[in-house]
C-alpha positions in Angstrom: 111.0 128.8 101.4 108.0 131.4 102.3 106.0 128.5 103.6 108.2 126.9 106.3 111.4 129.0 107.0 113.3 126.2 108.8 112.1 123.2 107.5 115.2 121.4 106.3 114.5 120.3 102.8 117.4 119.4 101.7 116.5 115.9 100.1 113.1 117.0 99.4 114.3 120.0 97.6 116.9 118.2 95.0 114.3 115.0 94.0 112.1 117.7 93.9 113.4 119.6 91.5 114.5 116.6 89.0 111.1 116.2 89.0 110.1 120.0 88.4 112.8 120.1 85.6 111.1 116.6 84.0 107.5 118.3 84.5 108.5 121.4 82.5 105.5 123.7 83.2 104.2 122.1 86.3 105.7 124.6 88.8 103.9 127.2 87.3 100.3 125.9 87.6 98.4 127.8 90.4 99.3 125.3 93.8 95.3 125.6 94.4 94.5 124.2 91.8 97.0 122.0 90.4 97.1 118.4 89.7 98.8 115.6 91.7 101.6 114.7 89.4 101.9 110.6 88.9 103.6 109.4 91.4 104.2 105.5 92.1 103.3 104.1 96.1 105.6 104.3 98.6 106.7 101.7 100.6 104.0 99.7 102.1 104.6 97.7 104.9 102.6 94.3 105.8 101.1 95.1 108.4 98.5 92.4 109.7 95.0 93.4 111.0 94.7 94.7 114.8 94.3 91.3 117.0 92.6 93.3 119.4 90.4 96.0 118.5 87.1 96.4 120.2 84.2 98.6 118.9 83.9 102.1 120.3 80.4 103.7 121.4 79.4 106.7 119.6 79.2 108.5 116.1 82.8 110.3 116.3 85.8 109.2 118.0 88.9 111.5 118.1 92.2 110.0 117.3 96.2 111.5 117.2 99.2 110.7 115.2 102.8 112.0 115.0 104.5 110.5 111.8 107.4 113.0 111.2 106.2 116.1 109.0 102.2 116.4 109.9 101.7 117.3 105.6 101.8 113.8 104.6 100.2 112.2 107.6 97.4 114.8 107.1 97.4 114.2 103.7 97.2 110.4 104.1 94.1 110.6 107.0 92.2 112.7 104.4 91.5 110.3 102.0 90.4 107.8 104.4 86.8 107.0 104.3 84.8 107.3 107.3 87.8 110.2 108.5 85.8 113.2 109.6 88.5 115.6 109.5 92.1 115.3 109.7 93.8 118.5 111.5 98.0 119.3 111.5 98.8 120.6 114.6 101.2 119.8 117.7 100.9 117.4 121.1 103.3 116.2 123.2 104.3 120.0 125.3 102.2 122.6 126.2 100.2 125.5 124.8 102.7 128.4 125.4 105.2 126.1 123.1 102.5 125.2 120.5 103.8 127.4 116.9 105.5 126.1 114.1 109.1 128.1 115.4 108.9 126.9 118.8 108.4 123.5 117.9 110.9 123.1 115.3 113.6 123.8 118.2 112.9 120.3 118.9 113.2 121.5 122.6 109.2 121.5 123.5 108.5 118.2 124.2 105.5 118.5 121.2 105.6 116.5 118.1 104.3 117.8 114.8 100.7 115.6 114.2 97.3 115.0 113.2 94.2 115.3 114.7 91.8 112.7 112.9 88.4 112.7 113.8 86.4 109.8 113.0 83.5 107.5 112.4 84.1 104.5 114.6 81.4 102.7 112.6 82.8 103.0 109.1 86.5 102.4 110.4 88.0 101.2 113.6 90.6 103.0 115.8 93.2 99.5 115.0 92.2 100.0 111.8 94.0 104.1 111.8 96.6 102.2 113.3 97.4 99.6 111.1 97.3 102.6 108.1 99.6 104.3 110.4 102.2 101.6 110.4 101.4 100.2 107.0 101.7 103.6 105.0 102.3 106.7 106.8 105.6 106.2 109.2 108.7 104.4 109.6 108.5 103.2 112.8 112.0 102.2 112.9 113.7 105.7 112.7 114.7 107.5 115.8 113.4 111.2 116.1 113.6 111.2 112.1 110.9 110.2 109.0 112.5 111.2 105.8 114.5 114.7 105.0 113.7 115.8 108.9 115.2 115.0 111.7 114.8 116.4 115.5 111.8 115.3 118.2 109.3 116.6 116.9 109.4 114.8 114.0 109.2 111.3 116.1 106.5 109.4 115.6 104.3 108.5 118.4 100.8 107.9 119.3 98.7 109.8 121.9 95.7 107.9 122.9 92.9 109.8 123.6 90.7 107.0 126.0 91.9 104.3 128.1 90.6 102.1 125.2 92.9 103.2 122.6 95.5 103.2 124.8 94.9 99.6 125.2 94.2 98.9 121.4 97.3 101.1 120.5 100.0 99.3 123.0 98.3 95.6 122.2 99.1 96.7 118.5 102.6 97.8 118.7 103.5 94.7 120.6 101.7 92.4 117.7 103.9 94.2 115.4 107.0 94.0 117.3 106.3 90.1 117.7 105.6 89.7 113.5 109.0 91.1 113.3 107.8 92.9 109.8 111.0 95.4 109.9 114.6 94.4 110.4 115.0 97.1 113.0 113.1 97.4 116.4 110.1 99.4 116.5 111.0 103.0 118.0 107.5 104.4 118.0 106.4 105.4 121.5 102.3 105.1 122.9 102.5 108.8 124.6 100.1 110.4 127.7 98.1 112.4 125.5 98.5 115.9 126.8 96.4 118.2 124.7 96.4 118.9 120.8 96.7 122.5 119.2 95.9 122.7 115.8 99.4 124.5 113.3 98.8 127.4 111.7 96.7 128.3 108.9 98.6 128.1 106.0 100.1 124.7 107.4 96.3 122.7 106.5 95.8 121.2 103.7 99.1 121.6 102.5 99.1 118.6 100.4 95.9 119.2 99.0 96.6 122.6 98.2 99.8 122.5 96.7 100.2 119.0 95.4 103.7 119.8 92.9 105.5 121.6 95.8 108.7 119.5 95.8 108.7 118.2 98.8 105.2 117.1 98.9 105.5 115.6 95.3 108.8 113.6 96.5 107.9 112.6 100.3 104.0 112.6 100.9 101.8 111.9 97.2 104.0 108.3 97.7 102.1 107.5 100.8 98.4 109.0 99.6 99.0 106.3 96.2 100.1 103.6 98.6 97.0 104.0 101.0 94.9 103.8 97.7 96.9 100.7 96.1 97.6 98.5 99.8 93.8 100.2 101.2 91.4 100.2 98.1 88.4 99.8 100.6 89.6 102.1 103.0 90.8 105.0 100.4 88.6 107.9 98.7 89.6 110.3 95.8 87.9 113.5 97.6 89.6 114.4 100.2 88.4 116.2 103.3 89.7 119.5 104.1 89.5 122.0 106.9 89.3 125.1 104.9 87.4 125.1 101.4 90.0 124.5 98.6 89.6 125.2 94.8 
């Protein structure tokens, strides 16, 4: 994989394959310009509406995510109107630590995530969070969210004001009390420490190379569940940090 050396695909890899092999030509379409194959939604959990989430001053708000493989969580934030940018990158260690081979030694103390920057007016800071937990994550899995496992694939949220911090840790424990997964809630409300965005060819991944395997097989699910369990939250463009066509 020229992409991502040592990203362990090995589920990602065999679905996505069957699904080549079913698409016949569809692996040799250019990946910047390809279609999104049909995919169904993924798993969509009920999550309620934030019980507490106040209104925050300003035109843009900045928020950050770690839901396993920062592709899909990217992918997902894109297509969520009023979402400003959406940024894959690392947070959780230090700068020295922040690249893509450091990281995945899970030894850095960063997780892989997403820098969303938003419009507080169009959509709420619970309401990231409720996508979050509704489409993006499992947030009953241990240092693991599909093929990857290690701890920088955990999820987590890193507030980046005392607000969200309140908002975020109010929301976990209104999960945790609906009792919506059979397992506890893992996820962890981190000390937000700083937020380096990935490399280059790391943005837009899902945008940009919709029939790569494991992006067809782990992450178009959760972009067709945000637009099925979200319909006034979701948009068809998505936004990108780098021109794409």
């Amino acid at each position: 994989m020229t992409d991502t050396p040592n990203r362990p695909l090995i589920a990602g890899i065999s679905a996505g394959l069957l699904l080549l092999a079913a698409a016949g030509t569809m692996a040799t379409r250019s990946p910047a310009v390809a279609p999104a194959p049909r995919v169904e939604p993924g798993p969509i959990a009920r999550a309620p509406a934030a019980a507490k989430d106040p209104a925050e001053p300003g035109q843009t708000a900045t928020a950050i995510f770690a839901g396993g493989c920062f592709w899909g969580v990217q992918g997902v934030y894109q297509h969520v109107d009023g979402v400003k940018s959406a940024v894959s990158g690392y947070s959780g260690g230090n700068a020295q630590s922040a690249d893509y081979e450091t990281v995945g030694t899970g030894s850095t103390g960063h997780a892989e995530a997403v820098k969303v920057t938003y419009d507080p007016r169009r959509v709420s800071y619970g309401t990231l969070l409720r996508i979050f937990f509704a489409v993006v994550a499992d947030p009953t899995t241990l240092n693991r969210q599909g093929p990857d496992r290690g701890t920088q694939y955990r999820t987590a949220i890193f507030p980046t004001t005392p607000q969200q911090k309140v908002v975020a840790e109010a929301y976990v424990a209104q999960l945790g009390a609906a009792k919506l997964w059979k397992a506890p809630i893992v996820t962890k409300v981190e000390r937000y420490r700083g937020f380096y965005p990935a490399e280059k060819y790391h943005q837009d991944f899902l945008v940009r190379k919709p029939d790569y395997p494991y992006i067809v097989y782990n992450d178009l699910p959760k972009v067709e569940a945000l637009r099925v369990a979200f319909p006034n939250h979701y948009r068809k463009q998505a936004v990108t940090v780098y021109p794409v066509g």
